[in-house]
N, C-alpha and C positions, 0 to 999 in steps of 0.2 A: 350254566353256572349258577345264574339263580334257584333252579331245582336242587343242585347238587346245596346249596348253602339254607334253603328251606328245610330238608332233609335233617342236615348238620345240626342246626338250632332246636329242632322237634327233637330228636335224640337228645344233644341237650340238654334241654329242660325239664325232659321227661324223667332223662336220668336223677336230675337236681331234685326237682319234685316227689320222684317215688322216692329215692334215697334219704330224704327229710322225711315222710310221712313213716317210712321202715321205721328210722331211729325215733323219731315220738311215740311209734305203736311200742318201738321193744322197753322203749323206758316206763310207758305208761303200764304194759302189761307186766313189767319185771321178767324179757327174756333177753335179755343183755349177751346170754352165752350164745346161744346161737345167732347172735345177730350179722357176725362176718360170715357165713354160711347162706344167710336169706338177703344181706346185699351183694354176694355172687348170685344168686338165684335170678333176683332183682334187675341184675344187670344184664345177665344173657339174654335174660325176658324178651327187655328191652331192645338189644339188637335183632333178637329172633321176629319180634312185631314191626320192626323199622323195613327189615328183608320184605314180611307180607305185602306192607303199604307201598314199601317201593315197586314190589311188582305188581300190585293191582295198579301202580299207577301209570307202570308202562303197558299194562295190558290192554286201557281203551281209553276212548276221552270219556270224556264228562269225570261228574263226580260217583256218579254209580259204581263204576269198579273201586273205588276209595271207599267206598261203603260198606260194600261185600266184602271188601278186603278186610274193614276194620272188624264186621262180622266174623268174617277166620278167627282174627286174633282175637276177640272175646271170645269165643271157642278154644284157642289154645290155651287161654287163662283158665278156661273150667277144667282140660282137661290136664294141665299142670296141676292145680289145686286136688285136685282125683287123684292125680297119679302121687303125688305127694302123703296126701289122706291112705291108700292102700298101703306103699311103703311104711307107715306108721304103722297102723294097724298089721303087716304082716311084722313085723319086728315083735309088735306085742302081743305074739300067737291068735292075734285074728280078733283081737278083742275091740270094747270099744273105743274108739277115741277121748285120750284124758284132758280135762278142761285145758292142759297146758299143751298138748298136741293142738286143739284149735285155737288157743291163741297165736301161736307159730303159722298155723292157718291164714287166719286171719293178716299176720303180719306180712303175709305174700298175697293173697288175693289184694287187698284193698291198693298197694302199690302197684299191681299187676292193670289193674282197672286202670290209674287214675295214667298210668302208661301209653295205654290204647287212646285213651280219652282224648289228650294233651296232641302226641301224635298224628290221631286222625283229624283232629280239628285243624293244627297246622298245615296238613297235605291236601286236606280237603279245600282250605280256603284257599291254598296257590293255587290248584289245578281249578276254582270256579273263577275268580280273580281273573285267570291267566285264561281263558277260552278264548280262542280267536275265532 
């Protein structure tokens, strides 16, 4: 139960956290319009990295698989970020990315990070905490 409520809080907060830093990124850059489209983005992120950590963390003891795990998810972050960047770019016959396509960038990488972050720190310290 304690696991399952560690879990609960690290999504949580994560959610709280990256969804406050979305809405200062889209106010500070002026991308207001897209901003309920990148806090869905934000959001599934989010459960898609809680999924990695929970199974790295039934996958072994120690903290190592919570490591590797969070490892995946900053992987998934890059290659959301990619895959997102390509979509743009094929939209605009392949051209370069316009200042305001990276700012949109931007406004998902940097909550996408600060996700994992939040996350693996809270999983990691139950499962070091909790070693019998």
């Amino acid at each position: 139960m304690r696991a399952f409520t560690t879990f609960a809080v690290a999504w949580f907060l994560s959610m709280v956290a990256a969804q406050f830093l979305a809405l200062q990124l889209a106010i500070r850059f002026g991308t207001r319009d897209e901003l309920v489209l990148v806090m869905f983005i934000v959001g599934a992120f989010a459960a898609i990295t809680l999924a990695v950590l929970a199974m790295a963390f039934i996958a072994g003891e120690g903290a190592r698989p919570v490591d590797i795990g969070a490892g995946v998810a900053l992987v998934l972050a890059l290659a959301l970020v990619c895959g997102i960047l390509v979509y743009g770019m094929a939209r605009n016959d392949w051209s370069r990315p316009t200042g305001y396509d990276m700012r949109i960038i931007a406004e998902i990488l940097f909550p996408a990070l600060l996700i994992v972050l939040i996350q693996w720190w809270f999983v990691r310290r139950y499962r070091v905490r909790n070693v019998e």
